[in-house]
C-alpha positions as CSV (number, residue, x, y, z in Angstrom):
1,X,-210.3,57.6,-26.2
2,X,-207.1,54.6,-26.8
3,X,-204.9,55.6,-29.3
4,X,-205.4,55.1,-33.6
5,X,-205.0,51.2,-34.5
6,X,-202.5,49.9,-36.6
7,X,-204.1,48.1,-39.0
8,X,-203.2,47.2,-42.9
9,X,-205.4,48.8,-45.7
10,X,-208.3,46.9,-46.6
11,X,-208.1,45.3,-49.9
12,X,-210.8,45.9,-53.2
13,X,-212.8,42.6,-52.3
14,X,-212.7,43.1,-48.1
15,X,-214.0,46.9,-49.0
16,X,-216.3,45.8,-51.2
17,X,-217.8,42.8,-48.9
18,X,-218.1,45.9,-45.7
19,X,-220.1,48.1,-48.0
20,X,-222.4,45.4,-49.2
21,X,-223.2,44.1,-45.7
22,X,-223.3,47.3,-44.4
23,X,-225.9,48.3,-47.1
24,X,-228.1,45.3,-46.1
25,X,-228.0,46.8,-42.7
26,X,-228.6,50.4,-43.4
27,X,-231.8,49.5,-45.7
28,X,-233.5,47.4,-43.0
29,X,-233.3,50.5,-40.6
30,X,-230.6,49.7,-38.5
31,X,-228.2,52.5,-36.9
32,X,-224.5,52.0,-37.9
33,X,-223.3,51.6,-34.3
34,X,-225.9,48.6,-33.7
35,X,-224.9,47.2,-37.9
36,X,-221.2,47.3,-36.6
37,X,-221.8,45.2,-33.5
38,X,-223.7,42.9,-35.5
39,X,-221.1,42.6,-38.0
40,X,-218.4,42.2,-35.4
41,X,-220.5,39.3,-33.6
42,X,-221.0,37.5,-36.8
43,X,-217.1,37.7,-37.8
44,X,-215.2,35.0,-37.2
45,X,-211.8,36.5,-37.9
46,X,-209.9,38.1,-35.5
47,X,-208.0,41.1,-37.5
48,X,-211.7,41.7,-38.8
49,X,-213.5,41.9,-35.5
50,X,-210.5,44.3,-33.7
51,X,-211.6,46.5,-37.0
52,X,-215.4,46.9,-36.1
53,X,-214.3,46.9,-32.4
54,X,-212.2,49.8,-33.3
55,X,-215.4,51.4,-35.3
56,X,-217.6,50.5,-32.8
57,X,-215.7,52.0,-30.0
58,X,-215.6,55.6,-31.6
59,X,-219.7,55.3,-33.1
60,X,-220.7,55.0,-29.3
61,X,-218.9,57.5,-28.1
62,X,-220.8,59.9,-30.3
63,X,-219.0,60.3,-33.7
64,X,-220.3,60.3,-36.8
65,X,-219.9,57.0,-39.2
66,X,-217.4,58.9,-41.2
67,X,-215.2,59.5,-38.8
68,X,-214.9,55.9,-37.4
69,X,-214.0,54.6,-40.4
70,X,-211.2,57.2,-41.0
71,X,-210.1,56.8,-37.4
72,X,-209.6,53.1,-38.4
73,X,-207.3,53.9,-41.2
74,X,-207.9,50.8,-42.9
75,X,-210.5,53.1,-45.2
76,X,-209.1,54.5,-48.8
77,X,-210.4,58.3,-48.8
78,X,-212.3,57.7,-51.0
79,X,-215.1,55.7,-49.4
80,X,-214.5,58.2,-46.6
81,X,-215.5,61.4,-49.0
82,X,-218.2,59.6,-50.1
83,X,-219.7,58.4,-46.9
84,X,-219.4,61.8,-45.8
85,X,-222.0,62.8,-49.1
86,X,-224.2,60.0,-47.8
87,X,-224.6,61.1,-44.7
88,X,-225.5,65.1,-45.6
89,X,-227.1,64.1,-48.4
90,X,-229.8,61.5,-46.0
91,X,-228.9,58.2,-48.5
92,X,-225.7,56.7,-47.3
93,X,-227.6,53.4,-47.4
94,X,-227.7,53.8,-51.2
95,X,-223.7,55.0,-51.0
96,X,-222.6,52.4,-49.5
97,X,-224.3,50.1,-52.1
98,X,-222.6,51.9,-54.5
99,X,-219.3,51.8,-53.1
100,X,-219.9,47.9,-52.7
101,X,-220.6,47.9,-56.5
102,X,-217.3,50.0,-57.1
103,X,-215.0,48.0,-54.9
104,X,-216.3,44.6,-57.2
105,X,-215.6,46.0,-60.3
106,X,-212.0,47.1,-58.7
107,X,-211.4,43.7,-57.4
108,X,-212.3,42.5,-60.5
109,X,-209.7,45.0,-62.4
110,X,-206.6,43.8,-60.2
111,X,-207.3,40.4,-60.9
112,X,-207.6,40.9,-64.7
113,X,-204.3,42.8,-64.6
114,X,-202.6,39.9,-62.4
115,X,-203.6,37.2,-65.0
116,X,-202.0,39.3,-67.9
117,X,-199.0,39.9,-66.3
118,X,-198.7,36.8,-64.1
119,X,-199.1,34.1,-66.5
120,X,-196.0,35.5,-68.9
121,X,-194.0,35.9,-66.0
122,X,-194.5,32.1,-65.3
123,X,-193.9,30.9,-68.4
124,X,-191.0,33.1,-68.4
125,X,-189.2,31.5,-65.5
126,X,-190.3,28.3,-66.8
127,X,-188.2,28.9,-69.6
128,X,-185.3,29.5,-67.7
129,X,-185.3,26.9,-65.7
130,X,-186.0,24.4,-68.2
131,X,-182.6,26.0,-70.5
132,X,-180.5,26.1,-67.5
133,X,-181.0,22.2,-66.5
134,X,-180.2,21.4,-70.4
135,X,-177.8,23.5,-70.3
136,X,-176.1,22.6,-66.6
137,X,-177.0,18.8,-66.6
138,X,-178.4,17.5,-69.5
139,X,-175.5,18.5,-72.3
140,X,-172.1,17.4,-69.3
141,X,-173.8,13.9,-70.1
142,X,-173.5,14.2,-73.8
143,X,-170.5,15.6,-73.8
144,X,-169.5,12.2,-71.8
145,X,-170.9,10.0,-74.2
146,X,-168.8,11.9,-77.2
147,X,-165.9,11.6,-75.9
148,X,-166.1,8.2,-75.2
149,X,-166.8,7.9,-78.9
150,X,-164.1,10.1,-79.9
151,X,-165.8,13.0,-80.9
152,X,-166.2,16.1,-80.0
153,X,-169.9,18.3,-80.0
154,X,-170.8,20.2,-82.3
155,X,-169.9,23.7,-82.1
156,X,-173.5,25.5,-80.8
157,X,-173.5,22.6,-78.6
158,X,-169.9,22.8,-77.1
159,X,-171.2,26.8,-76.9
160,X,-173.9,26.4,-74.8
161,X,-172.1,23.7,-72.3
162,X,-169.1,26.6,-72.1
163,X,-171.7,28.6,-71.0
164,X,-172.6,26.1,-68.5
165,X,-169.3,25.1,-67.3
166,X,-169.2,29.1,-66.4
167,X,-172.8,29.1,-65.1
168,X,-171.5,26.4,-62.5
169,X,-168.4,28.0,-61.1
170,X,-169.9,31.3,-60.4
171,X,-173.5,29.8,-59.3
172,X,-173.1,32.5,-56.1
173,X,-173.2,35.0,-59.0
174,X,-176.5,33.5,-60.2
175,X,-177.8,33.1,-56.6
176,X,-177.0,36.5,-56.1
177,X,-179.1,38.0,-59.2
178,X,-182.3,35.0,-58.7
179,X,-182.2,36.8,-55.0
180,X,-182.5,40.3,-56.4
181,X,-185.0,39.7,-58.8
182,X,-187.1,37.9,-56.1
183,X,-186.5,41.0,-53.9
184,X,-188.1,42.9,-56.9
185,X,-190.7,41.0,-57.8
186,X,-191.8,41.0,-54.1
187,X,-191.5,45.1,-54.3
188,X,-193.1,45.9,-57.2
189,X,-196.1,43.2,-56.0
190,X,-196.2,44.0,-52.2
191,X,-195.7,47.6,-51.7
192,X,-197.5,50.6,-52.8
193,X,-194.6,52.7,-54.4
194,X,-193.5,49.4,-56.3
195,X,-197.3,48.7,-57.6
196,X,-197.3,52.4,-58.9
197,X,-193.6,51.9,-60.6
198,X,-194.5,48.8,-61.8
199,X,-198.0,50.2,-63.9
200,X,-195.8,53.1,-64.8
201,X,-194.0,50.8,-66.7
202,X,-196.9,49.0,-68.3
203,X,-198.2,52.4,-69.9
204,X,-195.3,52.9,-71.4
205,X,-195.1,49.3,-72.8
206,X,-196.5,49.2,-76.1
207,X,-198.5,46.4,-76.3
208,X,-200.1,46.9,-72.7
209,X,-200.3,50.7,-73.0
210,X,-203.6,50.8,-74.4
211,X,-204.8,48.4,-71.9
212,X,-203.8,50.5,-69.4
213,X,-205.7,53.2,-71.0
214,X,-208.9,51.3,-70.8
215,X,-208.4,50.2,-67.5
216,X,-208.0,54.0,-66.5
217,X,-210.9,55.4,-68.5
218,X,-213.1,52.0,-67.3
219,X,-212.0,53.3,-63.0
220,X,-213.1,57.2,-64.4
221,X,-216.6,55.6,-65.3
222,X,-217.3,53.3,-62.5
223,X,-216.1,56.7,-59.9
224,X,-218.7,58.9,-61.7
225,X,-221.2,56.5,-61.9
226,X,-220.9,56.6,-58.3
227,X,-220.8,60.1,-57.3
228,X,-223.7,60.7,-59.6
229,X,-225.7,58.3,-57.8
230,X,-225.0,59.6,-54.8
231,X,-226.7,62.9,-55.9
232,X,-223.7,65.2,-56.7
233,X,-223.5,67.2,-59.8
234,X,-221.2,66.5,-62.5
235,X,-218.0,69.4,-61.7
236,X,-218.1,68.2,-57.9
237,X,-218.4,64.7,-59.2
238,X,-215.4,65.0,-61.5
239,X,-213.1,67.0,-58.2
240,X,-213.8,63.8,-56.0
241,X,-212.9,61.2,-58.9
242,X,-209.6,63.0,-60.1
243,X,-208.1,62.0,-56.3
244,X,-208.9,58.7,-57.8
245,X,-206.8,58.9,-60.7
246,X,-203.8,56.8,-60.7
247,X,-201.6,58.9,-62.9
248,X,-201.3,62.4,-64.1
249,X,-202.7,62.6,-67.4
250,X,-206.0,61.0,-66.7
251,X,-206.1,63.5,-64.0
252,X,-205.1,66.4,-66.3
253,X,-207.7,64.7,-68.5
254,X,-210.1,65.4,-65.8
255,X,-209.0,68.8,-64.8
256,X,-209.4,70.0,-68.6
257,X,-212.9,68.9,-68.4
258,X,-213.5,70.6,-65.5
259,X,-212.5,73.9,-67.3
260,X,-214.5,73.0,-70.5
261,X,-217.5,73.1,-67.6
262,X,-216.9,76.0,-66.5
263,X,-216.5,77.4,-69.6
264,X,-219.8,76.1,-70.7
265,X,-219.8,73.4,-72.5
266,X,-222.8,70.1,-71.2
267,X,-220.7,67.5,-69.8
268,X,-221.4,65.3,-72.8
269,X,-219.0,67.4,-74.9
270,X,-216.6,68.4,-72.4
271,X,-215.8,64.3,-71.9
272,X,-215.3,64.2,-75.7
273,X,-213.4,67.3,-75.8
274,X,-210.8,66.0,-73.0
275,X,-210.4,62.9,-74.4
276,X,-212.1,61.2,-71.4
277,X,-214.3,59.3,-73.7
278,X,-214.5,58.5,-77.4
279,X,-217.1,59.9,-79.3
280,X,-219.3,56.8,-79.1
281,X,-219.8,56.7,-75.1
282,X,-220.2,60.6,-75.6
283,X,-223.2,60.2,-77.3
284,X,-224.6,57.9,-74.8
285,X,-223.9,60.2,-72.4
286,X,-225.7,62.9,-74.1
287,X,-228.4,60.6,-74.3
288,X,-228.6,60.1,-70.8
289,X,-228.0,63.7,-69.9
290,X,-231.0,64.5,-72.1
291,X,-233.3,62.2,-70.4
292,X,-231.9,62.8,-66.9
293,X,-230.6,59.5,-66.7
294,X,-227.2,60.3,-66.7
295,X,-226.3,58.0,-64.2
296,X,-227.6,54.7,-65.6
297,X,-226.0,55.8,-69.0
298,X,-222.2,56.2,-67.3
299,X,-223.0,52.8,-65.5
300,X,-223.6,50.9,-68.7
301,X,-220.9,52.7,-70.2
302,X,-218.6,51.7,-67.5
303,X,-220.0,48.1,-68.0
304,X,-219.1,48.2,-71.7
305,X,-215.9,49.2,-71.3
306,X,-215.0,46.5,-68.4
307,X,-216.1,43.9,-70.7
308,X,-213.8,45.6,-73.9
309,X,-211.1,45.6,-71.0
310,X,-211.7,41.9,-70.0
311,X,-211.4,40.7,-73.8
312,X,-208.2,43.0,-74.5
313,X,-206.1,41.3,-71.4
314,X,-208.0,37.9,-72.4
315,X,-206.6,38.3,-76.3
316,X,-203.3,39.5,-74.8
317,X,-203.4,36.4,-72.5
318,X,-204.3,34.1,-75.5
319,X,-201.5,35.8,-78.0
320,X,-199.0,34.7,-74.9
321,X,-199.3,31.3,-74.4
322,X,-198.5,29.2,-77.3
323,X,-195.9,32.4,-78.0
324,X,-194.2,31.8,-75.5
325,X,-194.8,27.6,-76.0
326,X,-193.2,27.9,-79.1
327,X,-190.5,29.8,-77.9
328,X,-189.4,27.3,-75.7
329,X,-190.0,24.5,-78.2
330,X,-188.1,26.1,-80.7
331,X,-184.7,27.0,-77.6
332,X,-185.3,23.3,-76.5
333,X,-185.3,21.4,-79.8
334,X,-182.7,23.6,-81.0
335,X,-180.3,22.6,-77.9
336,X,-181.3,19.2,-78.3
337,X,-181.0,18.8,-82.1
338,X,-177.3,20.5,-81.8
339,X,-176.4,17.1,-79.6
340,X,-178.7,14.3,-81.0
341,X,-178.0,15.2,-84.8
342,X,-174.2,14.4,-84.4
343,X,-175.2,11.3,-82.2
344,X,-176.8,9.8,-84.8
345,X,-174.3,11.0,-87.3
346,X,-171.7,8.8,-85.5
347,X,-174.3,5.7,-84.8
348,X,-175.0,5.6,-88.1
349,X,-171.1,5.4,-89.1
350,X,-171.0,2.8,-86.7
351,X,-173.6,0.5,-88.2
């Protein structure tokens, strides 16, 4: 057999589009070896079709699905551990729907968290670069015209062109720190450490810590809907999901309610207990776990709390904008009033 390929990790949507199609294929009776080939001769990208080529290659010589997918390595473990319950438990057609479903609601996660943290970061630069041409070009012309009048600026005015004048002659300087911060931006957006670092950082900001939270507790519900639809109890359910968690106290969250499971409490209470859930989607649960619907009630649970999430970073989003608007307004016309105030001071002395 050739050697492991060297592909790049799938993202949330490509993931999410596999699982779905495979599904399709799965249902209608078709083996995953023969759903692979099909999926490969339907492709028309090439990194895609060296990717089922790659699956297909190791299916046909035998191996379970499972395994081709981790031999690929383009697979999170995830959707390898639960593959691997779809297959012993006889409904991996049904996991893989599942998974499809998870993979949209992550996709959908990562671009909610891009727009809230995007869009300031925008407007940010905006800002900057908006300042520095006012500062750099704009006010060296009024300066000009003052002079020839006689006059001098007035003192926030002469301030900020100082601060131009020194902008200028070290402009490597600034070259030198708009490079780094690109280098930055590019880590903490395009590699997995920096991504990690970078959400770190927004749970410990205040005003996106809760969102965070959410976003965290929203992943916990969409993973467990999952596993309990594939047919796994709740304590083996919980194991698979904490490998999930993206930081450690949602995963000591997780381990706490393990122990409250073992120590019998229902799993209704032990989510309350650990803080996993407020006391609201508890009882929901509980509802669920009465009727033996616990699956559908974690699903619309996990629903709710996407949609709470979506309106949190959409009223963070909304609070932002004009913000930061009338931030700008306010450094603009402030920078422009110190010059054309004086201007018309002396114009109207003229006249």
């Amino acid at each position: 057999m050739s050697s492991k390929p060297n592909f790049g990790k799938l993202s949330s949507s490509d993931i999410s589009n596999f699982c779905r199609q495979m599904a399709l294929l799965l249902k209608a009776g078709i083996a995953p070896a023969d759903g692979i080939d099909i999926l490969a001769a339907d492709t028309k990208d090439a990194s895609a079709k060296k990717i089922y080529s790659s699956i297909a290659q190791v299916l046909h010589s035998g191996e379970k699905f499972h395994v081709a997918l981790e031999m690929s390595e383009v697979f999170p473990d995830y959707v390898i551990h639960m593959v691997i319950i779809g297959e012993e438990s006889g409904n991996i057609d049904t996991v893989m729907e599942s998974l499809a479903d998870y993979y949209d609601r992550e996709e959908n996660i990562e671009s909610n968290i891009k727009s809230a943290v995007s869009y300031p970061l925008i407007m940010v630069f905006m800002m900057m670069i908006v300042v520095l041409i006012l500062i750099v070009k704009v006010l060296p012309i009024f300066q000009q015209v003052f002079e020839q009048l006689g006059t001098s600026m007035s003192g926030f005015a002469q301030s900020l062109l100082d601060m131009g004048s020194v902008m200028s002659r070290y402009s490597i300087v600034f070259v030198v720190i708009l490079f780094i911060i690109a280098l930055l931006f590019l880590y903490f957006s395009g590699t997995g450490i920096g991504k990690a670092r970078f959400k770190a950082l927004l749970r410990s900001f205040g005003p996106t810590k809760r969102l965070m939270q959410d976003i965290d507790t929203e992943r916990f519900a969409s993973g467990m809907v999952l596993t309990l639809s594939s047919g796994m109890d709740t304590y083996e359910g919980l194991t698979l999901v904490k490998k999930l968690a993206s930081n450690d106290d949602m995963k000591d969250k997780i381990e706490n309610c393990k122990n409250l499971l073992l120590d019998g409490d229902s799993f209704p209470e032990a989510l309350e207990k650990s803080n996993l859930f407020n006391s609201f989607y508890s009882q929901m649960i509980s509802v669920g776990f009465k009727s033996g619907s616990m699956d559908q009630a974690m699903k619309q649970v996990s629903e709710r709390i996407e949609k709470s999430t979506e309106k949190r970073i959409y009223s963070l989003i909304s609070i932002l904008e004009p913000t930061l608007v009338i931030i700008l307004s306010i450094i603009v016309g402030m920078i422009l009033l110190s010059v054309i105030l004086p201007l018309m001071g002396i114009m109207s002395t003229i006249g």
